[in-house]
N, CA, C and O atoms as a GROMACS GRO file, in nm:
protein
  368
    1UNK      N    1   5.535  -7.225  -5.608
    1UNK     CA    2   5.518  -7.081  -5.609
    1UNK      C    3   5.656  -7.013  -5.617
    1UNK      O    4   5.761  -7.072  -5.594
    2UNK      N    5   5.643  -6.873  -5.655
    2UNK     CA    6   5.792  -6.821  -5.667
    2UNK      C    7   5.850  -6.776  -5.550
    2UNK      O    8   5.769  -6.726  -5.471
    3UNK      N    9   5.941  -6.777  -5.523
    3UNK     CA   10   6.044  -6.708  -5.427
    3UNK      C   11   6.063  -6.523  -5.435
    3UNK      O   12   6.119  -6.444  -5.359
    4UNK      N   13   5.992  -6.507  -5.556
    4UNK     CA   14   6.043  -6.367  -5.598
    4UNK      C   15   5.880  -6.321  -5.518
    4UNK      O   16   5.820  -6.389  -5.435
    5UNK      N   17   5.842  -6.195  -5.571
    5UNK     CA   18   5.688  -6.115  -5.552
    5UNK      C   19   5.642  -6.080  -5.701
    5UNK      O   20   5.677  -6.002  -5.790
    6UNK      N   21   5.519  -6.204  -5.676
    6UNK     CA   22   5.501  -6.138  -5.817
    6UNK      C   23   5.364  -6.108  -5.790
    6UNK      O   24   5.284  -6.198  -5.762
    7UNK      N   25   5.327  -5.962  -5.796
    7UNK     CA   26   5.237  -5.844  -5.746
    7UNK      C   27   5.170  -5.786  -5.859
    7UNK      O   28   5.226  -5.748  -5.962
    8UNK      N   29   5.013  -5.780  -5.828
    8UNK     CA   30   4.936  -5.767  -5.923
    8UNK      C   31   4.889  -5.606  -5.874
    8UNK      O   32   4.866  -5.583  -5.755
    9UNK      N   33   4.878  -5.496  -5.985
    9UNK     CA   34   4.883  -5.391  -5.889
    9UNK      C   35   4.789  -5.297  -5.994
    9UNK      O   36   4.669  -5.324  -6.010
   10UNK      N   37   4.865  -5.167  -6.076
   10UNK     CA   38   4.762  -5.132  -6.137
   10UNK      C   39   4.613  -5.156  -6.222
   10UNK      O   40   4.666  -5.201  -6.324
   11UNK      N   41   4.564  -5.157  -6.233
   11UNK     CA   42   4.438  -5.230  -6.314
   11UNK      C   43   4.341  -5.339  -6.231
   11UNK      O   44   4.243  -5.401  -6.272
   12UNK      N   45   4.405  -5.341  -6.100
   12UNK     CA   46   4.326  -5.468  -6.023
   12UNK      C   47   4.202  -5.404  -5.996
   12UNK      O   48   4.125  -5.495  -5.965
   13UNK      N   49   4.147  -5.304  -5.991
   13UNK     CA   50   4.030  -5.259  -5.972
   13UNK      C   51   3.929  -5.293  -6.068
   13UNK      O   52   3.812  -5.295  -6.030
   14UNK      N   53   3.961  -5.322  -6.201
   14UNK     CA   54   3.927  -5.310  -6.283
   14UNK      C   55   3.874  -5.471  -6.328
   14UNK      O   56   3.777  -5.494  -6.400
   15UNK      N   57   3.965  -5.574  -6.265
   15UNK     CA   58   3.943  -5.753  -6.231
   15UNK      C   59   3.766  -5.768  -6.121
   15UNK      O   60   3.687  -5.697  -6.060
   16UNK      N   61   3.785  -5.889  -6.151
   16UNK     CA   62   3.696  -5.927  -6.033
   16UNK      C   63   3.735  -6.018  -5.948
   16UNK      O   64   3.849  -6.065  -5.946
   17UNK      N   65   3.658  -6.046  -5.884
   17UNK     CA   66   3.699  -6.123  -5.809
   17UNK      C   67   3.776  -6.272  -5.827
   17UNK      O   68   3.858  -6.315  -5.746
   18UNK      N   69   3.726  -6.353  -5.969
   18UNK     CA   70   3.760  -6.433  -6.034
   18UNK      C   71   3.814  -6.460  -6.071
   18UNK      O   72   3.851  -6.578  -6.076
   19UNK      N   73   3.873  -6.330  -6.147
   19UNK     CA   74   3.987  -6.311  -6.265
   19UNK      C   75   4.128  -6.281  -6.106
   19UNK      O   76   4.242  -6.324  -6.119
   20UNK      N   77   4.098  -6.230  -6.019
   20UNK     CA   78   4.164  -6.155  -5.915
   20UNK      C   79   4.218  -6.316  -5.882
   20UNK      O   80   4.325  -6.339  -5.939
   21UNK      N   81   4.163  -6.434  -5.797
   21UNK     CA   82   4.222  -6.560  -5.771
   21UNK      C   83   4.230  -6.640  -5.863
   21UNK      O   84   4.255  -6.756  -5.830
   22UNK      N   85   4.216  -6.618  -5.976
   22UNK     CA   86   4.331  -6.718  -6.078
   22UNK      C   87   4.455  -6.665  -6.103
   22UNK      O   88   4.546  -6.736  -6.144
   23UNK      N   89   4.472  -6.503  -6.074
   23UNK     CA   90   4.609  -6.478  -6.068
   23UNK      C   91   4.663  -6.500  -5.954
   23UNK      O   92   4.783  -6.524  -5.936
   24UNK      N   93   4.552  -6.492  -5.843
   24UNK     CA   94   4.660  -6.604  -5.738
   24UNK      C   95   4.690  -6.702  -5.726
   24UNK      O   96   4.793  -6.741  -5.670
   25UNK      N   97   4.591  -6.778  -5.786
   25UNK     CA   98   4.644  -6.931  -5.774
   25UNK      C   99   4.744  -6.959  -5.925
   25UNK      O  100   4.803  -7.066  -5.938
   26UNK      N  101   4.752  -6.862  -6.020
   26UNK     CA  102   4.851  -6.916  -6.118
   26UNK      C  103   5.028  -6.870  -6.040
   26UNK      O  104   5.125  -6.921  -6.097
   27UNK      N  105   5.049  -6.800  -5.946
   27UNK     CA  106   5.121  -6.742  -5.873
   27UNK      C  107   5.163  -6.624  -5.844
   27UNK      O  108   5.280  -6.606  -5.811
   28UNK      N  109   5.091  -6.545  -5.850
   28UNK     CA  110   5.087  -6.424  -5.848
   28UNK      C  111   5.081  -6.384  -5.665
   28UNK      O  112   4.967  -6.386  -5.618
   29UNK      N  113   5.159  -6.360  -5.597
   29UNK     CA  114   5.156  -6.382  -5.420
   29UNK      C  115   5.162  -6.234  -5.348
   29UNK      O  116   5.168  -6.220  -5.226
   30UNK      N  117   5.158  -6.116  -5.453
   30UNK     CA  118   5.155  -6.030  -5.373
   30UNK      C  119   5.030  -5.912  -5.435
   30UNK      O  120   4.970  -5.929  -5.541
   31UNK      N  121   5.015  -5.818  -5.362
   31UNK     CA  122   4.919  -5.687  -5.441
   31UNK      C  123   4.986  -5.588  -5.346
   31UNK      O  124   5.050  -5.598  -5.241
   32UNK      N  125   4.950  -5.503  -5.414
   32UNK     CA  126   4.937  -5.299  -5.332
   32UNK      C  127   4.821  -5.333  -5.272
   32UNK      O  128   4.732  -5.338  -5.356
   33UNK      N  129   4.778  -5.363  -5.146
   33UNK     CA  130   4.678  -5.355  -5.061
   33UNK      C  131   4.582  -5.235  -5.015
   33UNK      O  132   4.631  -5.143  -4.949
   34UNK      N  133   4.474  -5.235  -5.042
   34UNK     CA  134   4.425  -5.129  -4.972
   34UNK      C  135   4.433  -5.015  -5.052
   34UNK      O  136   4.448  -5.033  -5.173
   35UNK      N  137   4.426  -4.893  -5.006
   35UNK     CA  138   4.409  -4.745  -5.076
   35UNK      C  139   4.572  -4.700  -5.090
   35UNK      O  140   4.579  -4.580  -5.115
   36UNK      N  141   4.675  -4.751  -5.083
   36UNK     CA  142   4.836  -4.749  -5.066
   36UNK      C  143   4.878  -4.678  -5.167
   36UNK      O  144   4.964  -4.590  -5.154
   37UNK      N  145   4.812  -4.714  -5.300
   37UNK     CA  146   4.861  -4.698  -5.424
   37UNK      C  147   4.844  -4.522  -5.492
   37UNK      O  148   4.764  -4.501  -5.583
   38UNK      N  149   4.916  -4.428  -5.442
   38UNK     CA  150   4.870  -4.304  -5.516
   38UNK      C  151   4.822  -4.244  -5.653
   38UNK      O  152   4.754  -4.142  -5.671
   39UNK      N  153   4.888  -4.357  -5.773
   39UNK     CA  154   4.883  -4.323  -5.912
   39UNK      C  155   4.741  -4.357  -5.926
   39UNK      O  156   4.672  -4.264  -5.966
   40UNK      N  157   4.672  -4.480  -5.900
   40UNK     CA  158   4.558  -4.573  -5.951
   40UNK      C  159   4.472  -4.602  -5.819
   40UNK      O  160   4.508  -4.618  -5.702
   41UNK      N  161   4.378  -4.603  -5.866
   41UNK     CA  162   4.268  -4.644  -5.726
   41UNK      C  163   4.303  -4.786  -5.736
   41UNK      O  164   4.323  -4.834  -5.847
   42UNK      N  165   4.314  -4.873  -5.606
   42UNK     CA  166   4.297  -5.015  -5.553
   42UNK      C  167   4.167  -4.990  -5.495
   42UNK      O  168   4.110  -4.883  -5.474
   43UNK      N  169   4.120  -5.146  -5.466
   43UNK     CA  170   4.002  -5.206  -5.440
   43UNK      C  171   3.987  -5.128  -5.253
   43UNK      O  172   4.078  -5.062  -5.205
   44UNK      N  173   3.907  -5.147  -5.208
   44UNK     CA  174   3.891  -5.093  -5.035
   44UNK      C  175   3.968  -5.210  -4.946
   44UNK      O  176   3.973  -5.326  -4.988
   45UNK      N  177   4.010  -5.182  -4.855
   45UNK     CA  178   4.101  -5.255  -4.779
   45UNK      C  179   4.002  -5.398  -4.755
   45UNK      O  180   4.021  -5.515  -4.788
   46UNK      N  181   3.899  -5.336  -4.691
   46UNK     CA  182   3.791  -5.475  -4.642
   46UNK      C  183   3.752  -5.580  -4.757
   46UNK      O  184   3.722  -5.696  -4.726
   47UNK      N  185   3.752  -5.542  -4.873
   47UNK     CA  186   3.737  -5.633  -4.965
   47UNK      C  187   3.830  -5.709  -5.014
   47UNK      O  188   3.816  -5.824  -5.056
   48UNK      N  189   3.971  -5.620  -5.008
   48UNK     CA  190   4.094  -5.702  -5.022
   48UNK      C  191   4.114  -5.821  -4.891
   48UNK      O  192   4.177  -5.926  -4.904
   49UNK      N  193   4.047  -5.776  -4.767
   49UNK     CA  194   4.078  -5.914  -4.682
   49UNK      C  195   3.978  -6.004  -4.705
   49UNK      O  196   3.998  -6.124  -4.690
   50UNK      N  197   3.829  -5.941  -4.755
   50UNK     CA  198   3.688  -6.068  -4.765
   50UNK      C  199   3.750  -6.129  -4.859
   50UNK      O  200   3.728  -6.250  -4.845
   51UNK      N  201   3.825  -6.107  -4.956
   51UNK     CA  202   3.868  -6.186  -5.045
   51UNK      C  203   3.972  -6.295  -5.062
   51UNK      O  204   3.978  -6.395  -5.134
   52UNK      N  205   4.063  -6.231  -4.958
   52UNK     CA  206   4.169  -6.326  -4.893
   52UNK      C  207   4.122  -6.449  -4.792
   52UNK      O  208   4.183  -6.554  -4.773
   53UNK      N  209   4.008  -6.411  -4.739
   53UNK     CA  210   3.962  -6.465  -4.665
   53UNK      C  211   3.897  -6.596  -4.748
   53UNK      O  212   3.923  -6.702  -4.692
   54UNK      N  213   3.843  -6.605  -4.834
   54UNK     CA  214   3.726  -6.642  -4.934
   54UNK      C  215   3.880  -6.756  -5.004
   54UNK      O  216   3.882  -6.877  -5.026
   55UNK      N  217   3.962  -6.676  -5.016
   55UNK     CA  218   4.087  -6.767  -5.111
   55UNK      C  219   4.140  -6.852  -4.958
   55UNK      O  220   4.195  -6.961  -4.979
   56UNK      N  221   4.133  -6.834  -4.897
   56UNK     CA  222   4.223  -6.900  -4.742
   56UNK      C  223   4.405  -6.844  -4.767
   56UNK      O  224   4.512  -6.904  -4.763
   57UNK      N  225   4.362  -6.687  -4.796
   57UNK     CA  226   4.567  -6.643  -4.842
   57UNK      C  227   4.532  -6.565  -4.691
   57UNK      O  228   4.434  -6.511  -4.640
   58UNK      N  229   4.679  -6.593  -4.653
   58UNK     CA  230   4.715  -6.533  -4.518
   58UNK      C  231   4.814  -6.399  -4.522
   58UNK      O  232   4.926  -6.427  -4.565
   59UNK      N  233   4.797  -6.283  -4.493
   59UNK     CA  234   4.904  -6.164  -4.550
   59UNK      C  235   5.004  -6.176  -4.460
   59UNK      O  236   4.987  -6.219  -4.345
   60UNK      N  237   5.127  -6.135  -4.515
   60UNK     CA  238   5.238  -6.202  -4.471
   60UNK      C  239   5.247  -6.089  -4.354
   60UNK      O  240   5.197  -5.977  -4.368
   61UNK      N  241   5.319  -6.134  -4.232
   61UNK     CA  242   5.351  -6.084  -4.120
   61UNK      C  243   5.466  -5.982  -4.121
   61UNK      O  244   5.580  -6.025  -4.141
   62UNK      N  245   5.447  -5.850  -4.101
   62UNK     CA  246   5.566  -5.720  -4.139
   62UNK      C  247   5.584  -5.648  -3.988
   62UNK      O  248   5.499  -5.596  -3.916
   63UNK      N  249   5.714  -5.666  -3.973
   63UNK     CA  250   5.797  -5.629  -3.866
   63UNK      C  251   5.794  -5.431  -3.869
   63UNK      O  252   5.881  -5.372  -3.934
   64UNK      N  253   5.711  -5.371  -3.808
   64UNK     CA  254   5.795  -5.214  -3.809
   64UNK      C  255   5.897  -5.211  -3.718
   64UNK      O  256   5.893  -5.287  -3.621
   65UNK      N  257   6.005  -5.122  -3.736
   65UNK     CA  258   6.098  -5.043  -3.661
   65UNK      C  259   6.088  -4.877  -3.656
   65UNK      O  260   6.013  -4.806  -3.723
   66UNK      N  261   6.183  -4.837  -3.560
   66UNK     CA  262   6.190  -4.717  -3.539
   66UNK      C  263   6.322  -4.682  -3.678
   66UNK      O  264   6.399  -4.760  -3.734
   67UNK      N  265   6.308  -4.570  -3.691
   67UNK     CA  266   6.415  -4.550  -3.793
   67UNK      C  267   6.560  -4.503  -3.681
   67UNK      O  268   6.665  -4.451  -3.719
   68UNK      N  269   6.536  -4.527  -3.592
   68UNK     CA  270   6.676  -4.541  -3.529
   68UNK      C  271   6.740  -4.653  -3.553
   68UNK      O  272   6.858  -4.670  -3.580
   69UNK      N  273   6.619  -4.758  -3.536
   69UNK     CA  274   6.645  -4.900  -3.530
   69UNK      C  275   6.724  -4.966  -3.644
   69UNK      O  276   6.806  -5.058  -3.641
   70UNK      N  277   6.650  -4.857  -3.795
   70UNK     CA  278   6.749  -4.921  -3.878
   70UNK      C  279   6.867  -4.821  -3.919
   70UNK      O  280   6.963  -4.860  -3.984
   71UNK      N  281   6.852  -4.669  -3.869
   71UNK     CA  282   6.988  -4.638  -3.830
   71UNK      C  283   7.128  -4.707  -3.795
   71UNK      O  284   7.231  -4.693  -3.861
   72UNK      N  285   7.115  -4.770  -3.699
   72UNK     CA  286   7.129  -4.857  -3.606
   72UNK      C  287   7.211  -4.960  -3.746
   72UNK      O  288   7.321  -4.944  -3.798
   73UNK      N  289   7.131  -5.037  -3.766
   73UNK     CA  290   7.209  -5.191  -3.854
   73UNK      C  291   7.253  -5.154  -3.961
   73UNK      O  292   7.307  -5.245  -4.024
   74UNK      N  293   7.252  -4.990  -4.040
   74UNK     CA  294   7.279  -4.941  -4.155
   74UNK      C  295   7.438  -4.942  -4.057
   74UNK      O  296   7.530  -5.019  -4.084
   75UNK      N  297   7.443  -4.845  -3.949
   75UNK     CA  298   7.603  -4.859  -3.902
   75UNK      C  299   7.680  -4.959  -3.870
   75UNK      O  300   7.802  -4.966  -3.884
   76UNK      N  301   7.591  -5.052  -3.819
   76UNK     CA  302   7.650  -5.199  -3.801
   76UNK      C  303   7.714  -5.259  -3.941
   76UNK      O  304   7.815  -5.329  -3.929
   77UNK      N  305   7.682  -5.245  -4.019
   77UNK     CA  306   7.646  -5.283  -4.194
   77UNK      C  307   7.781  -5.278  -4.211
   77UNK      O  308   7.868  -5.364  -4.217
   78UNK      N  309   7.781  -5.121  -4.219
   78UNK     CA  310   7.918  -5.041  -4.283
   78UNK      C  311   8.002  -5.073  -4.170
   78UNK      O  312   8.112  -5.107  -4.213
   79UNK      N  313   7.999  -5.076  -4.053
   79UNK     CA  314   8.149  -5.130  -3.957
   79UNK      C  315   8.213  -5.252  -3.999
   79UNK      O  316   8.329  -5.270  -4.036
   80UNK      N  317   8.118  -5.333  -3.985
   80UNK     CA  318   8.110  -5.535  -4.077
   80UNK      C  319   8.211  -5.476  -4.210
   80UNK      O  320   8.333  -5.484  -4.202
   81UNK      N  321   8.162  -5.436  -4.292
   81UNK     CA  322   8.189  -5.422  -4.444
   81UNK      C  323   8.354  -5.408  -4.456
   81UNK      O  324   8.437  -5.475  -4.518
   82UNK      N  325   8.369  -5.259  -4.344
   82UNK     CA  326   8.510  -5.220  -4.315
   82UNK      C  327   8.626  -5.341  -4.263
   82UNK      O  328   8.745  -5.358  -4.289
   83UNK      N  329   8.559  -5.389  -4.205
   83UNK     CA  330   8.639  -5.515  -4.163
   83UNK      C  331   8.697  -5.618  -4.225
   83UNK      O  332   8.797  -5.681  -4.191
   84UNK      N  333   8.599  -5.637  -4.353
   84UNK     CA  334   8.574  -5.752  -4.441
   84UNK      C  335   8.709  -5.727  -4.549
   84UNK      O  336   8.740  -5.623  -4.607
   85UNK      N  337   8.786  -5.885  -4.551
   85UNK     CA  338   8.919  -5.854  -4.650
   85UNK      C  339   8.892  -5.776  -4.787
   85UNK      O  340   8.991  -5.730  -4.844
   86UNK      N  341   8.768  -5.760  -4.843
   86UNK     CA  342   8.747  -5.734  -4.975
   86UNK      C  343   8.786  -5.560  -4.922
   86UNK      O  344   8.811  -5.499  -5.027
   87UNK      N  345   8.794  -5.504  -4.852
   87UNK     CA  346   8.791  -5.379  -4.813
   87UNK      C  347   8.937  -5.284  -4.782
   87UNK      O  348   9.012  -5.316  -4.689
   88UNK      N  349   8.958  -5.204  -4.843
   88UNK     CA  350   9.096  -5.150  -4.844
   88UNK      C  351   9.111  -5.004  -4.800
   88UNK      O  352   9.012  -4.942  -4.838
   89UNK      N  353   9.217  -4.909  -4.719
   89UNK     CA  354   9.239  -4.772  -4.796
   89UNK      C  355   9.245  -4.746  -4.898
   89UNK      O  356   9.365  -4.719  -4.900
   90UNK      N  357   9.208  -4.727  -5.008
   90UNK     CA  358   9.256  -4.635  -5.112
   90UNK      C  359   9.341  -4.506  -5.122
   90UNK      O  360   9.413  -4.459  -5.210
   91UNK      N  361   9.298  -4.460  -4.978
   91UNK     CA  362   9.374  -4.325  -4.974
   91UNK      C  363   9.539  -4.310  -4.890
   91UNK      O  364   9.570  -4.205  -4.833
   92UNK      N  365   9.599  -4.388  -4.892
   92UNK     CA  366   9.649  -4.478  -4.794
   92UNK      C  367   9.797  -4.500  -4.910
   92UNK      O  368   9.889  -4.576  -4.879
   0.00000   0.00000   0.00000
């Protein structure tokens, strides 16, 4: 399988169920889940899991934070960066 996301998204409404797990099993590992998608209607959330369920695909586990939180490691980021030899004054 790929390392990348390769996400099946507009037009899946329009698949069935059939056509829907041969693009998973040819590798296709991700979708717009659920009603998410604003441009295009997706399938109803519950059918996207009876179906996952039916394939034995497990949805991958997603961490929320507070947006302080990634406040937070965006400043950490840029302190690291500053430090790092590739990094100079210019104005200096």
């Amino acid at each position: 399988m790929p390392q990348s996301h390769v996400r099946l998204s507009a037009g899946r409404e329009a698949m069935n169920e059939q056509m829907q797990a041969l693009a998973f099993f040819a590798g296709a590992n991700s979708i717009f889940y659920g009603d998410k998608l604003l441009t295009t209607a997706n399938p109803q959330a519950d059918k996207d899991m009876q179906l996952f369920a039916r394939l034995g695909i497990q949805p991958e586990a997603r961490e929320e934070h507070a947006d302080e939180v990634h406040q937070a490691a965006i400043e950490q980021a840029l302190v690291e960066q500053k430090s790092s030899e590739q990094f100079y004054n210019a104005a200096v």
